[in-house]
C-alpha positions in Angstrom: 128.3 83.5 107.7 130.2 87.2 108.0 126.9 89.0 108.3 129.1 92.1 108.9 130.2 91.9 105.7 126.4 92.7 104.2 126.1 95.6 106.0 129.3 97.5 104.7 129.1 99.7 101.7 129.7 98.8 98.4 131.7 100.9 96.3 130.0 102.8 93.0 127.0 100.9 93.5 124.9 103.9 93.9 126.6 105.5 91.4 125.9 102.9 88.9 122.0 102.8 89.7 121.6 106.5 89.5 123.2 106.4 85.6 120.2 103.6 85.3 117.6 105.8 87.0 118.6 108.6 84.9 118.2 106.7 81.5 115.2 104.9 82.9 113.4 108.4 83.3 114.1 109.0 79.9 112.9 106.5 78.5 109.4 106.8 80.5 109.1 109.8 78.5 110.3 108.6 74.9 113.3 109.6 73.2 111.4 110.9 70.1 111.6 114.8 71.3 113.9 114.9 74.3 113.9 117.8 76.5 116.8 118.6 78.5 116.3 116.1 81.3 115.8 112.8 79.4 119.1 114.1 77.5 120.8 114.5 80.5 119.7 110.8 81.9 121.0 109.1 78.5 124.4 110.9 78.8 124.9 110.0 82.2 124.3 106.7 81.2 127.3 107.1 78.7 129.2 108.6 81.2 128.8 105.8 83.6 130.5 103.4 80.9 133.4 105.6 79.8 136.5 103.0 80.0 134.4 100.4 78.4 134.3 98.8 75.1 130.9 100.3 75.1 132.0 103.6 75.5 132.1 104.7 71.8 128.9 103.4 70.4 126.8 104.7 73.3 128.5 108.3 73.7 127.0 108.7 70.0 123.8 106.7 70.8 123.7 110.1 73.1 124.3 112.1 71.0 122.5 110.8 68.3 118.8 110.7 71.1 120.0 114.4 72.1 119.1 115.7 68.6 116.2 113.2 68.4 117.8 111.6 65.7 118.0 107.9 67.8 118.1 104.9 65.4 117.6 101.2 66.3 121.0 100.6 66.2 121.6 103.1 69.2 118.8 101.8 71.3 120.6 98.5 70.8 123.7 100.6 72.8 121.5 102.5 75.2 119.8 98.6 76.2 123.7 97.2 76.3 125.1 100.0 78.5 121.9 99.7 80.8 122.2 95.9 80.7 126.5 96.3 81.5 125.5 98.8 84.5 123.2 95.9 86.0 126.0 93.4 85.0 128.4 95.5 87.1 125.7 95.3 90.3 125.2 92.3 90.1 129.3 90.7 90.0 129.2 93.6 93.2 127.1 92.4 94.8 127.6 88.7 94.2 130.7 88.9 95.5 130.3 90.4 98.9 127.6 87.5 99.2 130.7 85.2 98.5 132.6 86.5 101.0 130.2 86.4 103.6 129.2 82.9 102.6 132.8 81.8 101.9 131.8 80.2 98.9 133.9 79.6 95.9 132.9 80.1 92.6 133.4 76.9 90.0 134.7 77.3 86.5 133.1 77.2 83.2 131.9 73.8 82.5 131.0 74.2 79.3 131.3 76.6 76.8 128.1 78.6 75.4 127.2 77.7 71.6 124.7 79.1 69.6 122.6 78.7 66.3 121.4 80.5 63.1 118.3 82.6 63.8 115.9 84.2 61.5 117.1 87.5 61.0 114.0 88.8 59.5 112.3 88.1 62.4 114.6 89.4 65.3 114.6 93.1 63.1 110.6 93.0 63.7 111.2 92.3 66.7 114.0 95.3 67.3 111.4 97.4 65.2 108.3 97.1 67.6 110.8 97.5 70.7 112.3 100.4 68.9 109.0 102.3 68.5 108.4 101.9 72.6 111.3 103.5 73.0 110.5 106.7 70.8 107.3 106.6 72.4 107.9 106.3 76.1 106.1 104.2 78.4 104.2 107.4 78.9 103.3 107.4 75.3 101.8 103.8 74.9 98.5 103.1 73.5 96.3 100.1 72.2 97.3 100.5 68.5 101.1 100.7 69.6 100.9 97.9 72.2 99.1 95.4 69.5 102.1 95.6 66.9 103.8 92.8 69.1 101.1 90.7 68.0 102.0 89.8 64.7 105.5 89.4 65.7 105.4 87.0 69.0 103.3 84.5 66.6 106.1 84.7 64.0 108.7 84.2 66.9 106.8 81.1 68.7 107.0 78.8 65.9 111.3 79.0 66.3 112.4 76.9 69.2 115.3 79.1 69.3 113.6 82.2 69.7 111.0 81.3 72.0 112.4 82.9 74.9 112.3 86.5 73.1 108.8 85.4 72.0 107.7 84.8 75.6 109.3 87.6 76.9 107.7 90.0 74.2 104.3 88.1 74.6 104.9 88.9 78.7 105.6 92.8 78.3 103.1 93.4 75.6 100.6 92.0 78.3 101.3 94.4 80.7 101.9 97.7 78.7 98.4 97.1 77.0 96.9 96.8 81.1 98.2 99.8 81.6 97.5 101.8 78.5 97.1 104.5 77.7 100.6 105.5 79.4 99.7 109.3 79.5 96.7 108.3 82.4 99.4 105.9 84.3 99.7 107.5 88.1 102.7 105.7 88.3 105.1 104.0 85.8 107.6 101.1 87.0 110.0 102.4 85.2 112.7 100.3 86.5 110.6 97.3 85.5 110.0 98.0 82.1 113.4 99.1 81.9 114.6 96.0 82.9 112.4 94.3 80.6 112.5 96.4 77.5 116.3 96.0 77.9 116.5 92.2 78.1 114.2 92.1 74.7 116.3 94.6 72.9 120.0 92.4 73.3 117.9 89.3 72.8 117.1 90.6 69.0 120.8 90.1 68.5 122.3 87.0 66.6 123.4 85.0 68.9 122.7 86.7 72.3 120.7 83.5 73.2 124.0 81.4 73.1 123.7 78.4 75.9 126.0 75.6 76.6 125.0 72.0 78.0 126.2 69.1 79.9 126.0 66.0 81.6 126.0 65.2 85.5 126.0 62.1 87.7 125.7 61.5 91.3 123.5 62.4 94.6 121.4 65.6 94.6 120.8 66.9 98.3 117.5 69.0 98.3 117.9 71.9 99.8 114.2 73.3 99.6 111.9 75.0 97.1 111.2 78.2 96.2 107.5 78.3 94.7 106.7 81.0 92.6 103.4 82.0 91.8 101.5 84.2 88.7 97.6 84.2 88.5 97.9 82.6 85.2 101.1 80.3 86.0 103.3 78.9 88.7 107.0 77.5 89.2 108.5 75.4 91.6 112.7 75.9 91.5 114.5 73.1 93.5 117.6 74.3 95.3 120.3 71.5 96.0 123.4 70.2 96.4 125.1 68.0 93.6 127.7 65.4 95.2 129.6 64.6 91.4 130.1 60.7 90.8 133.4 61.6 90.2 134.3 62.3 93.6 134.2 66.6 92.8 133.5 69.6 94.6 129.8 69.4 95.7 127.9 72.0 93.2 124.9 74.5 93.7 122.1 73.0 91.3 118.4 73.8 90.7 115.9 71.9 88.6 112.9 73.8 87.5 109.2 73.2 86.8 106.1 75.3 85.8 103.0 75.1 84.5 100.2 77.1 83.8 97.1 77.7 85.9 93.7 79.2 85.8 93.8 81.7 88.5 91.1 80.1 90.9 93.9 77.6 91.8 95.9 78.6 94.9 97.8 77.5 97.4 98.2 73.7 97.9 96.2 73.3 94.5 99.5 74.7 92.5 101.1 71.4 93.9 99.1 69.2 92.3 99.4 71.3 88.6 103.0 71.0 88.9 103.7 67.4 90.3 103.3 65.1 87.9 106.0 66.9 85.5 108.7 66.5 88.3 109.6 63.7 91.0 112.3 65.8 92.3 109.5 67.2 94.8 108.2 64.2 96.2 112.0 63.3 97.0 111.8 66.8 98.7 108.5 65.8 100.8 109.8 62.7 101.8 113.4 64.1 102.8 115.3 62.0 100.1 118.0 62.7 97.6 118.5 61.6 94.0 120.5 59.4 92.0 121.5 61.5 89.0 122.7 59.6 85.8 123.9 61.5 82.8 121.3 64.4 83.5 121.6 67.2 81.2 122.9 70.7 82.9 123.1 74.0 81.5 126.7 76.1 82.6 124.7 77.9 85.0 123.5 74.7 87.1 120.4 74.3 85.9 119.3 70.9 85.7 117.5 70.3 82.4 115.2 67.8 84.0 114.6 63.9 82.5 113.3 61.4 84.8 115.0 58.4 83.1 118.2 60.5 84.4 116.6 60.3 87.6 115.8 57.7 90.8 115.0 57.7 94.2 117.9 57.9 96.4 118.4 57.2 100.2 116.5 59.7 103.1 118.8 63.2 102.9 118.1 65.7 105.6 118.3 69.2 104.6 119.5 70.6 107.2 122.2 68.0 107.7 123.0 68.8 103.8 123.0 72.5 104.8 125.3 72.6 107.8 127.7 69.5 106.5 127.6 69.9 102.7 126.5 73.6 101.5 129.6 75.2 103.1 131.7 73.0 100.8 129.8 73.5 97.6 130.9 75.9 95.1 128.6 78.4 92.6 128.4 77.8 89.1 129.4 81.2 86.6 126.0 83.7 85.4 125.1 84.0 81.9 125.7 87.4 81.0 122.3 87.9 79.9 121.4 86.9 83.3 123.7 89.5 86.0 121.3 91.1 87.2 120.6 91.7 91.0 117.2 90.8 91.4 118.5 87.3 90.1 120.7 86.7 92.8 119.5 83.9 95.7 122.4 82.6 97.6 121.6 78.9 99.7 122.5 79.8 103.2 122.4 78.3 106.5 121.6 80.5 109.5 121.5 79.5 113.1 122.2 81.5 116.3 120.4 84.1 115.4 117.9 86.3 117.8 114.7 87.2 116.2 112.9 90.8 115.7 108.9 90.4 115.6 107.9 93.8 113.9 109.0 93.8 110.9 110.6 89.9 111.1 114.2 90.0 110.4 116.7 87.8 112.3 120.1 89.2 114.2 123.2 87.3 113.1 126.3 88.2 115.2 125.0 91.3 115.5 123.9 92.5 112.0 120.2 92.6 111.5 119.3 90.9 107.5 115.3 91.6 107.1 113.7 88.2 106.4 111.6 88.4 103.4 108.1 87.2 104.8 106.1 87.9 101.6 107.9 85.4 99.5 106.8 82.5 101.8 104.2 80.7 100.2 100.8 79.6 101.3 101.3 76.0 100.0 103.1 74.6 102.6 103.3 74.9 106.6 105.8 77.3 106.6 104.7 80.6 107.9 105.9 83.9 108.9 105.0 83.2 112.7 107.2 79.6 112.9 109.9 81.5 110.8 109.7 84.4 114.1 110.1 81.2 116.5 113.1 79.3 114.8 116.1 78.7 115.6 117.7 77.5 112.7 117.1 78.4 109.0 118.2 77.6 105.7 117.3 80.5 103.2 118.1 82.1 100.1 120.0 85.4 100.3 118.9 87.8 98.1 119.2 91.7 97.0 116.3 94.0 97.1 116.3 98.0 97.1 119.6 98.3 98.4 119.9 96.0 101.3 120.1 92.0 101.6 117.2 89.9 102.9 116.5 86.3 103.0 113.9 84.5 101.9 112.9 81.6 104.4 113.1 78.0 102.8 113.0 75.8 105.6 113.1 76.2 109.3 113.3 74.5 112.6 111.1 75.7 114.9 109.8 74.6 118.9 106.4 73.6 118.3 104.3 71.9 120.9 107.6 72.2 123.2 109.1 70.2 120.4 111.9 71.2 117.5 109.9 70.5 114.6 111.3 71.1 111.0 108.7 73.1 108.9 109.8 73.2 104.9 107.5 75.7 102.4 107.8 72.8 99.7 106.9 70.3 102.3 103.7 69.3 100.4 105.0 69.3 97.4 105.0 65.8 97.0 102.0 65.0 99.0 100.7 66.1 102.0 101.0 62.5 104.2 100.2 62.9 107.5 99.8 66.2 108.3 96.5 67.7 108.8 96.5 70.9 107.5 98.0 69.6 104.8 95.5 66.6 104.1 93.1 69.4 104.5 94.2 72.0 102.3 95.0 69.4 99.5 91.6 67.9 100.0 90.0 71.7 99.3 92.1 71.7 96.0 91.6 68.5 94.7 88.1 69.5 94.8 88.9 73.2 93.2 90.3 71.3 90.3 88.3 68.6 89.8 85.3 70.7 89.1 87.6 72.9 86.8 88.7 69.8 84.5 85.3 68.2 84.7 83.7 71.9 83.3 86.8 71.7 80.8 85.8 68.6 79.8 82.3 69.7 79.1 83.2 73.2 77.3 85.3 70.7 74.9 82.7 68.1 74.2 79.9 71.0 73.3 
């Protein structure tokens, strides 16, 4: 990997997140009675997209919040021009990863298609969002906050439009935590920017087009990334997919979550998301998978059906990601989805020297900050065998300027032995290791007790 290549500039990238700053900051205040600040943050924000076919509808969405005379239809441009600015970051950045990596992006597989939508409901929706906006996050309280109600139960009923519904359900969570917004000591603004934004382009018809496939052939685990809420958790697969038909090798993912009470951690999140997915006891056991006709979205994400699915020969990852990942290609972003913080690039590192305090690891020179907090406590990976390593495959990612990598697998001399150490390693099932065995002995316990007082709550 050109790791010299992450460390150079990248032009109008600061320039881009200060226009977002600027409108973000207005917003935090509301954009019922601007003063001169939060007028000056919205017009920067139509500056930033001058040259754009957004240009005309935001400079009077400016206009229009200068005078305090902002409609729904121009917070639908001020949410577009914030949402084009991340866009914009996100191709940026994307692309120096590319070119450190090397990696090639594939075409279009298939092309997005959409259906109807309720109207009625997607203007309630654009109605409650709207009255944030006017409000500021500053300005929530209860009685605002509790207007999503009504609307995410009309929403959930509509397969179509049960991503806004979640999302709204989500944010609506959090702003009524935190209200009221005047007694907040600090706002994530950026956050609830990002957020608030997403929501308002999904009230559009048709924003939620999505297009689907089929895929055969061998998927080559890579290693998981385990994600984890205090009321839900989600295991995303990384891999390699060799087509049937003799193609270029493709970056995949499959996905599974599943809610959880939040007494269950650690090894215990295994055994809530296990039985919906066999793709991670093929990643325990170092095998790959036999795809047949699995459904894919344009994006590579494996729409997971276990009659698609079987167990395939022993695949080792790290002889997947020096031999195979340099050959695989990347599959296009939605637009709905360029957004930096989205970006996790499969690499493989090796040769690199090692900096204890704070970890990060020295590749041909450059230092990349290794992302210690995203390793989880579910497997045997840990921040100290990441420190002794040698090799490491990783996710690349993009955080407050500067690119750091989130450890995945690593091998590591343990014992005066090379021992390969993956985070999803008891995903499947601990086997034969001991702290394993022991930690998924503590949750089985955990959650038996909690199903067997579930059990009694629903019999009473």
């Amino acid at each position: 990997m050109r790791a010299d290549l992450l460390a150079d500039a990248i032009e109008g990238l600061d320039e881009a997140l200060a226009a977002v700053d600027g409108a973000d900051q207005a917003l935090a205040a509301g954009l019922v009675r601007p003063q001169a600040a939060q007028v000056a943050g919205v017009t920067g924000l139509a500056d930033a997209v001058v040259g754009s076919p957004l240009a005309e509808r935001v400079a009077e969405a400016a206009e229009k919040v200068a005078v305090g005379a902002a409609g729904e239809e121009h917070f639908v441009s001020l949410a577009a021009a914030r949402v084009a600015l991340f866009g914009s970051v996100h191709d940026a950045v994307l692309q120096r990863v590319d070119q450190a990596t090397g990696r090639g992006r594939a075409e279009e597989l298939v092309p997005a298609t959409g259906s109807d939508q309720p109207l009625n409901l997607l203007l309630a929706a654009r109605s409650w969002l709207s009255d944030l906006a006017r409000a500021g996050w500053r300005g929530i309280d209860h009685d605002l906050v509790a207007g999503a109600a009504p609307v995410v139960s009309a929403l959930l009923p509509v397969p179509e439009l049960r991503r806004l519904a979640t999302l709204l359900d989500g944010f609506a969570a959090e702003l009524a935590a935190s209200c009221p917004g005047s007694a907040l000591e600090r706002v994530p603004v950026r956050r609830w920017g990002d957020l608030w934004s997403r929501a308002v382009l999904l009230t559009l018809p048709g924003a939620l087009r999505t297009g689907t496939t089929t895929v055969s052939g061998r998927l080559l685990p890579l290693g998981v990334d385990l994600q984890e809420h205090p009321t839900a958790a989600q295991a995303q697969v990384h891999a390699v997919l060799e087509p049937a038909d003799g193609g270029a090798p493709l970056l995949v993912r499959a996905s599974v979550s599943a809610p959880k009470p939040d007494s269950v951690v650690g090894a215990g999140i295994w055994q809530l998301l296990r039985p919906h997915l066999t793709l991670l006891t093929a990643v325990s056991e170092g095998r790959a998978m036999e795809l047949t006709d699995m459904p894919m979205t344009g994006e590579g994400d494996l729409l997971w059906a276990e009659p698609c699915a079987r167990m395939g020969e022993p695949a080792d990852p790290f002889t997947t990601a020096r031999v195979v990942l340099p050959t695989a290609s990347a599959l296009p972003t939605a637009a709905l989805d360029r957004h930096p913080a989205r970006i996790a690039a499969p690499v493989f590192l090796d040769g690199y020297g090692v900096e204890p305090d704070p970890l990060a690891f020295t590749v041909s020179g450059q230092r990349i900050a290794v992302d210690a907090d995203r390793i989880p406590a579910a497997g045997p990976l840990t921040p100290e065998a990441v420190a002794a390593s040698s090799e490491c495959i990783g996710l690349l990612r993009w955080d407050a300027g500067t690119f750091r990598v989130q450890p995945l697998a690593v091998l590591a001399v343990a014992r005066k032995k090379s021992v390969a150490l993956h985070a999803g390693a008891w995903a499947g099932g601990a086997g034969t290791d001991k702290a394993g065995v022991k930690a998924e002995k503590a949750a089985t316990d955990a959650v038996a007790v909690l199903r067997e007082r579930a059990g009694r709550l629903l019999r009473t």
